[in-house]
C-alpha positions in Angstrom: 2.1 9.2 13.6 4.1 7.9 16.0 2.5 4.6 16.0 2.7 4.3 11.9 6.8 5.2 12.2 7.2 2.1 14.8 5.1 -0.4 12.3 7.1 0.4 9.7 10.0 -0.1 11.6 8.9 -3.0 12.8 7.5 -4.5 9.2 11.1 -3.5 7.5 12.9 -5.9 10.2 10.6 -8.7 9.3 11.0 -8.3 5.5 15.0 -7.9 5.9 14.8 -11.2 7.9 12.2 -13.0 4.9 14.3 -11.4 2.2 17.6 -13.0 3.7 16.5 -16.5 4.1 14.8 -16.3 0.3 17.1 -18.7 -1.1 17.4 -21.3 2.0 13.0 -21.2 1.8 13.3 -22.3 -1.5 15.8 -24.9 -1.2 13.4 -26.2 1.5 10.8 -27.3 -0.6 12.0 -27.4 -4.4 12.7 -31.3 -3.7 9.4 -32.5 -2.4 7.5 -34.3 -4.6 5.0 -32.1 -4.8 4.6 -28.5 -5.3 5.0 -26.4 -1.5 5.3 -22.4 -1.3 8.0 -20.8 -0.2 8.0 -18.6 2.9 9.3 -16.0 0.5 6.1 -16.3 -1.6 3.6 -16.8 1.1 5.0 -14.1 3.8 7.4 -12.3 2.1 5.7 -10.7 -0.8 2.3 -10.3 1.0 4.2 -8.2 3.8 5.9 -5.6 1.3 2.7 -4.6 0.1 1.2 -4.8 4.0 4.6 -3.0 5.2 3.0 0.0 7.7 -0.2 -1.1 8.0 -1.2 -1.9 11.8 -4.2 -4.1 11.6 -3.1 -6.2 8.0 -6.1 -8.7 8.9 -8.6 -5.3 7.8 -7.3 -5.7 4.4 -7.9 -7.9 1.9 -5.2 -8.0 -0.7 -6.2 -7.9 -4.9 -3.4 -9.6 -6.6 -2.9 -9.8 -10.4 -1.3 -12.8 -12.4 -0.1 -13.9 -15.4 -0.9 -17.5 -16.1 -0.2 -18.6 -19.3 3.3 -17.5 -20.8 6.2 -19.3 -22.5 10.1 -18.9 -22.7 13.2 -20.0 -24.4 12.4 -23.5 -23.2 10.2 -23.8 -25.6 9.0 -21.7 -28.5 9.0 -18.1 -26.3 11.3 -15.6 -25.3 14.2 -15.2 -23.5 13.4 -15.9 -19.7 15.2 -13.0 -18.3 13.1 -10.9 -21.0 10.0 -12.3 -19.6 11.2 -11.7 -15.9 12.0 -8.2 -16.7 8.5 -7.7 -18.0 6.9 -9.0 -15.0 8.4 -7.1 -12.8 7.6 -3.5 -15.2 4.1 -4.6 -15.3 3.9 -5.3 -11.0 2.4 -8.4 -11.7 2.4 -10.9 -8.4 2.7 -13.7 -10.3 2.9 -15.4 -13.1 3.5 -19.1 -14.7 6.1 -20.0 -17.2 4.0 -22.9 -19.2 6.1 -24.0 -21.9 4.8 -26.4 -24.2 5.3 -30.3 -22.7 8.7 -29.1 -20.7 9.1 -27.9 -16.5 12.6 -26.8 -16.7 12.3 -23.2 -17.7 8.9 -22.7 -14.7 11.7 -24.0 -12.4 14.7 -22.0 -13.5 12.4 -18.6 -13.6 11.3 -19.7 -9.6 14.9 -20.2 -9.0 15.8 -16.7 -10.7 12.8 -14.9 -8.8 14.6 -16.1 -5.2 17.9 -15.5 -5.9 17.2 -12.0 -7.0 14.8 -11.2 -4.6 11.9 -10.1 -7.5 9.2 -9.1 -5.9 6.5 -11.5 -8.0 6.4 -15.3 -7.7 6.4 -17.9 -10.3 4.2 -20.5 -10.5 5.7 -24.0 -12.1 3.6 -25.0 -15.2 3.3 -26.6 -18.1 1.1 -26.6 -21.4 0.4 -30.4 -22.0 0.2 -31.3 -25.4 -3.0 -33.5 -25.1 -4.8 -35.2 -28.3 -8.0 -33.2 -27.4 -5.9 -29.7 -26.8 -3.4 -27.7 -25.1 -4.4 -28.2 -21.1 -2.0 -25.6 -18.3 -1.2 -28.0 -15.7 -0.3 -25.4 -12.7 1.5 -26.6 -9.4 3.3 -29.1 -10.9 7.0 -29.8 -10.3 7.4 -32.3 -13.2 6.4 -33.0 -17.0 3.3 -34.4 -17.3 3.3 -36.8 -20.7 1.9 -35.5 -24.0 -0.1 -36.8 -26.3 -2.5 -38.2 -23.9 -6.8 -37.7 -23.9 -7.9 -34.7 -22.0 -9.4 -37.2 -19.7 -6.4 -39.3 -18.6 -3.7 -36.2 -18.9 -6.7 -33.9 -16.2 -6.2 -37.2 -14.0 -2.6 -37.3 -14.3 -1.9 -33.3 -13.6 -4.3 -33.7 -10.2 -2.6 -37.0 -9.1 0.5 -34.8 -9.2 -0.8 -32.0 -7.1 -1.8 -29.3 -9.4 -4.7 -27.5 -11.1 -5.8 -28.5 -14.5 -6.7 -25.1 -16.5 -8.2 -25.3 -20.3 -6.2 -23.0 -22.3 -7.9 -21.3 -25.1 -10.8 -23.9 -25.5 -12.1 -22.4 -28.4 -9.6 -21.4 -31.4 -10.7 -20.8 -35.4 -10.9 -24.0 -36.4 -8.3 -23.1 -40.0 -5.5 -22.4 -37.0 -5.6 -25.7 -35.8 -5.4 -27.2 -40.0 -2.5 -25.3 -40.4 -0.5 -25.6 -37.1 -1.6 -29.2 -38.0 -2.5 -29.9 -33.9 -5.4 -29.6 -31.9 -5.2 -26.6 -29.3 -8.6 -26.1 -27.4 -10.4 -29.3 -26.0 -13.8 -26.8 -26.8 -16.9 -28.6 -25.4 -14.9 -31.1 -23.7 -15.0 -28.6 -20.8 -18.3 -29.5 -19.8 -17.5 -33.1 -19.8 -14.5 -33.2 -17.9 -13.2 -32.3 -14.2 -11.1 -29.2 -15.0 -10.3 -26.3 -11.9 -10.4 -23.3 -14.5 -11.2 -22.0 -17.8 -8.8 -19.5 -19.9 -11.4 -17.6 -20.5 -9.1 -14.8 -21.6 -6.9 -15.8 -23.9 -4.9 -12.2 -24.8 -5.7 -11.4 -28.6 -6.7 -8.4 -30.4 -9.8 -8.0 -32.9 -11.8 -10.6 -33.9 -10.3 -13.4 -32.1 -12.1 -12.4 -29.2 -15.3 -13.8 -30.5 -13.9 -17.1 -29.2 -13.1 -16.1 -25.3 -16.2 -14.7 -25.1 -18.0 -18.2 -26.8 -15.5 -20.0 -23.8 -17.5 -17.4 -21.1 -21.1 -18.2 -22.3 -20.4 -22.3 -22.2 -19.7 -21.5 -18.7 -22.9 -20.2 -18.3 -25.4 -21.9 -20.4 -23.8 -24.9 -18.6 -23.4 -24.4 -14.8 -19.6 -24.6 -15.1 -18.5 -23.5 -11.8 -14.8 -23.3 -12.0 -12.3 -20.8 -11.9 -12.0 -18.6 -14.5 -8.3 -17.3 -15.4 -6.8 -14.8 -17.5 -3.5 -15.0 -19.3 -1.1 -13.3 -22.2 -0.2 -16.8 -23.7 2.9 -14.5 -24.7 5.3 -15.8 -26.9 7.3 -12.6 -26.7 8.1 -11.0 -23.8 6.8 -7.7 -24.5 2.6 -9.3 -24.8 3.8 -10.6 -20.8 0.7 -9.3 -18.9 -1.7 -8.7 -21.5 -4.1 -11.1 -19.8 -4.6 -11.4 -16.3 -6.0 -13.3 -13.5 -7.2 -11.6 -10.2 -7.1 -13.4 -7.3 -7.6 -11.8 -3.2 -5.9 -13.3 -0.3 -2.9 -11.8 1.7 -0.7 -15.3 1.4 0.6 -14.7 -1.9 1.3 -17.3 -4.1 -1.1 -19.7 -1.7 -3.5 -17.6 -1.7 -3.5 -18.0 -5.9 -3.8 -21.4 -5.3 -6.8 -21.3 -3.4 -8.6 -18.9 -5.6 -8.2 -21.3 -8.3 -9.2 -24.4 -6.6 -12.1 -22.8 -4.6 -13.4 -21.0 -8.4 -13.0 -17.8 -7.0 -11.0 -16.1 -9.5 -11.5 -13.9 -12.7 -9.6 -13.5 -15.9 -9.7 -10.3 -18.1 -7.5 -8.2 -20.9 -5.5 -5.2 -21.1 -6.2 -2.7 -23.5 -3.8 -3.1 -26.9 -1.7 -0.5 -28.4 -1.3 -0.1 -32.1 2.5 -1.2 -31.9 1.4 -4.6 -29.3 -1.4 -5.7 -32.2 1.5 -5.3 -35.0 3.9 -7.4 -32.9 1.0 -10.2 -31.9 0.2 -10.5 -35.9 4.0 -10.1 -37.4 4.8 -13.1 -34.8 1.2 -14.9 -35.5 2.0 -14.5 -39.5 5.6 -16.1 -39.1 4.4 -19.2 -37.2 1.8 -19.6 -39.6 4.4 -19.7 -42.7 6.6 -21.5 -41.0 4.1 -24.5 -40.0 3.4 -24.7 -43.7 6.6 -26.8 -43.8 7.2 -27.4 -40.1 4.7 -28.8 -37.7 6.1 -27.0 -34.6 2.5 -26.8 -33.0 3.2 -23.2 -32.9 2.0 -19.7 -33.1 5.2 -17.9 -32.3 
């Protein structure tokens, strides 16, 4: 007993150290020109959850993320809506990816350190490609739209980060209406992505087109990562897909997961009032792209 007092004594000094320099560890590496962790997302977040435990190289940490999400930056919520959110739903992480713009994944990180939340945010986009909507993860600027798959995958590794297919397959009368093409479909066995959004959060009958995203991966020997995400365009659907991950250094260890194929994607179970909100909002964007093409299904 004894023993267990002291290493939580012990732990709490090192988080109160880590949790004071949060801002000056960001500042540290927001500049570089490519993406870098921040001791508060590698050290300090793994330790609160290790905080008592003597031997922490026993344990294996299983983390949870978000990967997919969008804010005011684009055509989402408000960002201290979706921060809230996070936080209620203990995610680790998650990763703003508004459509074609960095500045909102980069405010949120900024947000997360200054507060001290106790999740990390991973800088994103959703490219705008001509062959679909491609998350470029790790990045700490826009990558151009309108680009092929091919050439805007190239672009998002030359930059650092991890190229993810967002919702591959979509009902083909979505894309004629929204008037854009949102899943690159069987492009992903042609071309060098890191993961698949396998899990793409939506109720019903939609899921019919995950699931066709899983079995491409196997009938063809993809051997990525496979991710999980809420693609929420209201900050209420925030954690309604997930991505697991292990690893005990945090945000880094996410990165690894991802790069090495070693993580998996699945969906939260939906309440009555979450399914009415998905198709109110779903509705709306489809009415108003009958006039507007806002590439949109908020």
């Amino acid at each position: 007993m004894q023993e267990k007092i002291e290493q939580y004594l012990k732990d709490l000094k090192i988080l109160a150290e880590y949790e004071n320099r949060a801002v000056k560890s960001l500042d540290s590496v927001k500049d570089l020109p490519r993406w870098e962790s921040s001791e508060y997302e590698t050290k300090y977040l793994p330790a609160l959850r290790l905080t008592g435990i003597v031997d922490k190289n026993a344990i294996s940490l299983q983390n949870a993320a978000d990967l997919h999400m969008h804010t005011e930056w684009s055509d989402g919520d408000k960002l201290d809506r979706v921060l809230a959110v996070a936080a209620e739903k203990g995610l680790d992480a998650i990763a703003i990816t508004d459509h074609d713009c960095i500045e909102g994944a980069l405010e949120a990180r900024r947000r997360v350190h200054e507060r001290r939340l106790k999740f990390a945010v991973v800088p994103g986009v959703e490219v705008s490609s001509r062959d679909g909507h491609i998350g470029a993860l790790f990045v700490t600027k826009n990558i151009p739209k309108d680009l092929s798959a091919k050439e805007t995958i190239r672009l998002i590794h030359e930059a650092g980060g991890i190229a993810v297919a967002h919702h591959p397959f979509v009902p083909s009368i979505l894309e004629k209406i929204l008037r854009a093409k949102l899943g690159c479909g069987y492009l992903i066995k042609e071309l060098p992505f890191d993961a698949i959004e396998c899990t793409n959060a939506v109720p019903g009958y939609a899921l019919n087109y995950n699931r066709q995203a899983v079995e491409e991966m196997q009938k063809n020997h993809i051997k990525v990562a496979v991710t999980g995400s809420s693609d929420a365009h209201t900050a209420q659907l925030v954690g309604m897909g997930r991505t697991y991950y292990s690893g005990n250094e945090g945000i880094l260890s996410l990165y690894k997961n991802l790069k090495f194929g070693c993580s998996l994607g699945a969906e939260q179970y939906w309440k009555t009032k979450d399914k009415i909100i998905y198709y109110l909002k779903l509705i709306n964007a489809i009415i108003r792209n009958l006039f507007n093409k806002n590439e949109s299904v908020n």
